[in-house]
C-alpha positions as CSV (number, residue, x, y, z in Angstrom):
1,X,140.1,101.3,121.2
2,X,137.4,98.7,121.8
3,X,134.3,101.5,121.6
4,X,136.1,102.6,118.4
5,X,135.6,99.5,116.9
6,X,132.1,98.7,118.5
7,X,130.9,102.3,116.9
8,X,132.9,101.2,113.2
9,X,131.0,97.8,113.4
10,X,127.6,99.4,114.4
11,X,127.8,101.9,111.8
12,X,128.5,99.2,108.9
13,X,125.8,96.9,110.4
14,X,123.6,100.1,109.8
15,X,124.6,101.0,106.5
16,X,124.3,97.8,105.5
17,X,120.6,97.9,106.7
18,X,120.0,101.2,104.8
19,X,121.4,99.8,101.6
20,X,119.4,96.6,102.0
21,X,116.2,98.4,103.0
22,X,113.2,98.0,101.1
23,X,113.2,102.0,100.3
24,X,114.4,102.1,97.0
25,X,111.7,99.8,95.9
26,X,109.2,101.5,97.7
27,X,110.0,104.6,96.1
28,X,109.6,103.6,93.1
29,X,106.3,102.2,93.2
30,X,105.5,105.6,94.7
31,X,106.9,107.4,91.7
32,X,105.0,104.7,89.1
33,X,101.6,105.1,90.9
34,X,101.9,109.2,91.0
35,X,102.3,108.7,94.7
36,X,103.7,112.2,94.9
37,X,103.5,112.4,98.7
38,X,104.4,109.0,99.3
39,X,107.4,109.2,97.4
40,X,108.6,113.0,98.7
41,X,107.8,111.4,102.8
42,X,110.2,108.6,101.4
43,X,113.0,110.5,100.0
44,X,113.2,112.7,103.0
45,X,113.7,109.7,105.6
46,X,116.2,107.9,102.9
47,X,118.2,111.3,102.5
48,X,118.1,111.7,106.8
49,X,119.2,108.2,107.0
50,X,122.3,108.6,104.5
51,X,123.1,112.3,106.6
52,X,123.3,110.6,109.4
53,X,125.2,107.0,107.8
54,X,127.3,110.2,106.3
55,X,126.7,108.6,102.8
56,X,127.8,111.8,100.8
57,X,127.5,109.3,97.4
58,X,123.6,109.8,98.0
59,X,123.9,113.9,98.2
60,X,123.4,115.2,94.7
61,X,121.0,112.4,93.6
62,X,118.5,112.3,96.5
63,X,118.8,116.0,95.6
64,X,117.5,115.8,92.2
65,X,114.9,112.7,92.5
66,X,113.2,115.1,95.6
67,X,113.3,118.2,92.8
68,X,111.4,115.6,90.4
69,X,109.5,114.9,92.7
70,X,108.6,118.2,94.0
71,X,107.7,119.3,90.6
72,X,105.8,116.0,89.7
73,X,108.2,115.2,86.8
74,X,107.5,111.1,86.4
75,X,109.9,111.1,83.4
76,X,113.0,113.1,85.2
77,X,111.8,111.3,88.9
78,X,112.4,107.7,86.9
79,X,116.0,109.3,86.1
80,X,116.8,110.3,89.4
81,X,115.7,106.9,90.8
82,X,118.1,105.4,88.3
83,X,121.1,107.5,89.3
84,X,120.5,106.7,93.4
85,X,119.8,102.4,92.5
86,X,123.2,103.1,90.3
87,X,124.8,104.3,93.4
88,X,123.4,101.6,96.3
89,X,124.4,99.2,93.9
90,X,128.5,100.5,93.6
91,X,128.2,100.7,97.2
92,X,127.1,97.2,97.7
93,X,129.8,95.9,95.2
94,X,132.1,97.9,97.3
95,X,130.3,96.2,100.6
96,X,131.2,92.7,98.8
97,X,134.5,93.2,97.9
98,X,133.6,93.4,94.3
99,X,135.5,94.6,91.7
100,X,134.5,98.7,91.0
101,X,135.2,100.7,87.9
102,X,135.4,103.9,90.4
103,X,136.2,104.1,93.8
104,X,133.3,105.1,95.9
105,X,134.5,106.7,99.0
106,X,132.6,106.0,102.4
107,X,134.3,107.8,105.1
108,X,134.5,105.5,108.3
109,X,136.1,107.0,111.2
110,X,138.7,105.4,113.0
């Protein structure tokens, strides 16, 4: 029961780093300087991390800013962006016990 809660506790202290990480800025000073491969080494650790956090929020919008990427779209990569810091930010009014509009489910296994 102990390790159960050690492994709970480790992977909040870890998604709590990922949602605090200096990524999402990072990406999009990538994606405003045409930093094409900057930005696509970027989303690619991001949407590893969030597999492995199993952050399923981050699924279909990492999905489309790496498309915008891919295809060098600044207008529909500045979009995208905007859809994944809408996300992090639910999730971190979630994280603070802030009042949400929609429930954003994080699986945590028990």
């Amino acid at each position: 029961m102990i390790n159960q809660e050690d492994n709970n506790s480790t992977r909040e202290e870890q998604i709590h780093k990922f949602l605090h990480s200096y990524d999402f800025m990072r990406i999009g000073q990538a994606i405003n300087h045409n930093q094409w491969q900057a930005a696509a080494m970027n989303i690619q650790r991001m949407t590893r991390t969030a597999k492995e956090l199993e952050l399923s929020t981050f699924d279909r919008p990492f999905t489309g800013l790496r498309q915008a990427i891919n295809r060098r779209d600044l207008e529909g990569a500045k979009q995208a962006l905007a859809m994944v810091i809408s996300k992090r930010v639910m999730l971190l009014k979630k994280e603070n016990n802030l009042p949400l509009k929609k429930f954003i489910s994080v699986s945590l296994k028990t």
